[in-house]
C-alpha positions in Angstrom: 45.8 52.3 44.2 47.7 49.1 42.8 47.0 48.0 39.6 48.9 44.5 39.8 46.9 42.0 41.0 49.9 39.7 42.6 51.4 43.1 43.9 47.8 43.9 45.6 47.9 40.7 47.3 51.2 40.8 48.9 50.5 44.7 49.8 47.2 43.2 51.7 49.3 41.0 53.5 51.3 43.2 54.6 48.5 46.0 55.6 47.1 42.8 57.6 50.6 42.4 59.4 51.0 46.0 60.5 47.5 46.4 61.5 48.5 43.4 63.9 51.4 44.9 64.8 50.6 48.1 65.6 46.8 47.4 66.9 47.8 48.2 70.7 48.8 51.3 69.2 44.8 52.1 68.6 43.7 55.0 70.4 40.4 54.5 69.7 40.3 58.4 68.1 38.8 57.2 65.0 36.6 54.3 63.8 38.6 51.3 63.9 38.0 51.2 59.6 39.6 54.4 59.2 42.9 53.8 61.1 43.4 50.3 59.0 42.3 52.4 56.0 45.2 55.2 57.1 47.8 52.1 57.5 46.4 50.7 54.1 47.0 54.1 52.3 50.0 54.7 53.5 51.7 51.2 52.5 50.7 51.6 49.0 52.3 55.1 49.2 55.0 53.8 50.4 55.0 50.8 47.9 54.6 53.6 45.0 57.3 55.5 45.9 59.6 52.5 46.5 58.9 51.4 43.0 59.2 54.8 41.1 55.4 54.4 39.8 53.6 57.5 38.1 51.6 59.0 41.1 50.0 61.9 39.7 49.4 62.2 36.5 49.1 65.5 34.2 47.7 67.2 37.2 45.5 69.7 36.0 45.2 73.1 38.5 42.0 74.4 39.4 40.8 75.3 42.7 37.3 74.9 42.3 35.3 71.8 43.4 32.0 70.5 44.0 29.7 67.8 46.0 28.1 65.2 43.5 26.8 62.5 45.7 23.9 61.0 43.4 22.6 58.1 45.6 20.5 56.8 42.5 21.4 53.6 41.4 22.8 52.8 38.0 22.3 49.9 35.5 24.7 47.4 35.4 26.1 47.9 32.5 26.7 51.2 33.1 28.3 50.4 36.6 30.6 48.0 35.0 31.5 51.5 32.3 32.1 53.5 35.4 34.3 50.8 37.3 36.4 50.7 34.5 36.9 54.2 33.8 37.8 54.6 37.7 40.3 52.4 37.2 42.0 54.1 34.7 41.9 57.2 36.8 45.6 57.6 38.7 45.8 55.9 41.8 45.6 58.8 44.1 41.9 59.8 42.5 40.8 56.4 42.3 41.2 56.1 46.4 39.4 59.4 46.9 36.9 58.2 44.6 36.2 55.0 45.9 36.6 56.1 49.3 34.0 59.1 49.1 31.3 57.2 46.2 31.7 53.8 47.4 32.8 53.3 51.4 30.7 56.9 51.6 33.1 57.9 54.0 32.8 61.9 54.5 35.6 64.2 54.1 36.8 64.0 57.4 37.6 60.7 57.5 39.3 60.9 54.3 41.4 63.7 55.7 42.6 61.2 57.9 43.2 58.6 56.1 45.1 60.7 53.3 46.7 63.0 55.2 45.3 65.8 53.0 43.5 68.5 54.1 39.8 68.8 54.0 39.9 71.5 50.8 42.8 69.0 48.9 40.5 66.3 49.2 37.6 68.4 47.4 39.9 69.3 45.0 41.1 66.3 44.1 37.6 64.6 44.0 36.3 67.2 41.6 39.2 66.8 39.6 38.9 63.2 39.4 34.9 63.1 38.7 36.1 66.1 35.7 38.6 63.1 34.3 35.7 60.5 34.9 33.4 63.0 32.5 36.6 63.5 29.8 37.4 59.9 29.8 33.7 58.7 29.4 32.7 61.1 26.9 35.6 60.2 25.2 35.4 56.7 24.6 31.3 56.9 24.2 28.8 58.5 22.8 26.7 60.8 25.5 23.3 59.3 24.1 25.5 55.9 25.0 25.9 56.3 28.8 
């Protein structure tokens, strides 16, 4: 969700220190992962908002979504393609990306790491593989990826 390297590493410190702080808190609900994930999400949130940084951007609306979980493996040149383009995608889709694709968490869990609601979270995810396509196509040629 941060793009700053030095500001990732001080928000992991302090995502370590709360975790700490708040561990007898656990109610063992959840897997242990997703409540340090929920505490992680919601200190870059907070770390967004305190700086003023662009969130959401150009938002487009649609209400339709769809579950793309190819499990085939790609090249490595085309998984370094990909990593970049995710991380050009606004830091709200980049999380739901990497938290769906790459920690293959389900939609559940998301939900509570996010706070979103199970539909949001679909949502969102299709809108952010659409901006994967846009962006990809893009800056390559289809016959390229």
């Amino acid at each position: 969700m941060i793009g700053v390297s030095g500001d990732r590493k001080d928000l992991v410190q302090e995502i370590y220190l709360n975790a700490f702080k708040y561990l007898p808190a656990f109610r063992h609900e959840s897997k242990l992962s997703t409540w340090i994930g929920q505490i992680a999400y919601h200190t870059c949130l907070h770390y967004i908002k305190e700086k003023k940084l662009v969130y959401l951007e150009d938002l487009p609306e649609t209400d339709m979504y769809t579950d793309e979980n190819d499990n085939g493996k790609l090249p490595r040149e085309l998984t370094g393609i990909l990593q970049d383009a995710v991380a050009r995608l606004p830091p709200l889709y980049r999380t739901l990306v990497t938290l769906f694709h790459q920690e293959e968490m389900s939609y559940e869990e998301i939900q509570e790491i996010t706070d979103l609601p199970e539909g949001t979270v679909k949502n969102y995810l299709f809108r952010a593989r659409r901006a994967l396509r846009a962006d990809l196509l893009k800056r390559y040629n289809k016959e390229d990826l």
